[in-house]
N, C-alpha and C positions, 0 to 999 in steps of 0.2 A: 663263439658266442656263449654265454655263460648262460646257466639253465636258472631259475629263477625260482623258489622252493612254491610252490603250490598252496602250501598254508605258513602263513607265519603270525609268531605271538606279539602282540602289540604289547608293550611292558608298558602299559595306563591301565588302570582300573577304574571301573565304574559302579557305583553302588556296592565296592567290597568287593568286586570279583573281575577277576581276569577276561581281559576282553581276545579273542582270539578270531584273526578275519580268515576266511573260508577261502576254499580255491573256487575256480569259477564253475569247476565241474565235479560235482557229488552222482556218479554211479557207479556203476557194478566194476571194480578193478582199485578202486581210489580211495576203499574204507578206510585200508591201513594208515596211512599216513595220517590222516585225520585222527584216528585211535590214536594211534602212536605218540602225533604231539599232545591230545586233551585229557586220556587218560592220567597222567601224572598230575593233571592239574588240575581235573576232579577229585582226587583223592586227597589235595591240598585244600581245597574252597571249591568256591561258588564261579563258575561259565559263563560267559555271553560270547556267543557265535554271531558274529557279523555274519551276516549274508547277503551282503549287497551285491558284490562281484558274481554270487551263484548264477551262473543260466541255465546250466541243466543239472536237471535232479529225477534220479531212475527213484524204485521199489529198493535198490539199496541202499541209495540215499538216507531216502525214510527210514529203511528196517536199522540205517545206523545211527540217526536219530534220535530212534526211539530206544535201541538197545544203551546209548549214551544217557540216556535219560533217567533208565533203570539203574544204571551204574549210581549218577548222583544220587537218586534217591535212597541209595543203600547205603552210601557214605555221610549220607545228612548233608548232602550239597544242592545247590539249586542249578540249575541250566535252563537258560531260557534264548533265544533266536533273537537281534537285535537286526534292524536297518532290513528288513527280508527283502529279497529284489520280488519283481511280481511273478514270476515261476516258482518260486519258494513259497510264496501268499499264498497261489492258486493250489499249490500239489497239496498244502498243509491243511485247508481248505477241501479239497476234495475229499482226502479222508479223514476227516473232519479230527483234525489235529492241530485247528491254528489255536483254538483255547489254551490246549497244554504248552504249548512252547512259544509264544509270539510273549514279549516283555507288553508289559500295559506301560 
């Protein structure tokens, strides 16, 4: 049975920026991967993270989130959460992060 990558890059862009869909699980063990493939392409432009597929999302989740976030802001890139499943709404929400990252 062939293992199936966990996040993979959509090669469409939306509003100038690379749209990237999420694995279905963001916590504690699963940052890298995630780093791995968007760092490079925060450094190029402008992120949208699908998050439709998310169902669960720890405190490392967020902390990698938000650490992603710092990153564009320091490259002059934007990042913002598109399509959020509703555990992604609610976690972002909770502490009160859906302003910063949820696309209008």
């Amino acid at each position: 049975m062939a293992v199936q990558s966990a996040v993979q890059c959509i090669p469409e862009y939306q509003r100038g920026a690379a749209l990237v869909m999420c694995p279905s699980d963001l916590s504690r063990g699963r940052e890298n991967e995630l780093l791995n493939l968007v760092m490079p392409i925060i450094e190029e432009g402008s992120l949208l993270l699908d998050m439709s597929r998310v169902d669960s999302i720890d405190a490392a989740g967020i902390g990698t989130l938000v650490y992603l976030r710092q990153c564009a802001d320091q490259a002059g890139a934007t990042l913002a959460i598109v399509n959020p499943s509703v555990r992604v709404r609610a976690m972002l929400s909770l502490v009160h992060l859906d302003n910063i990252f949820l696309a209008a």
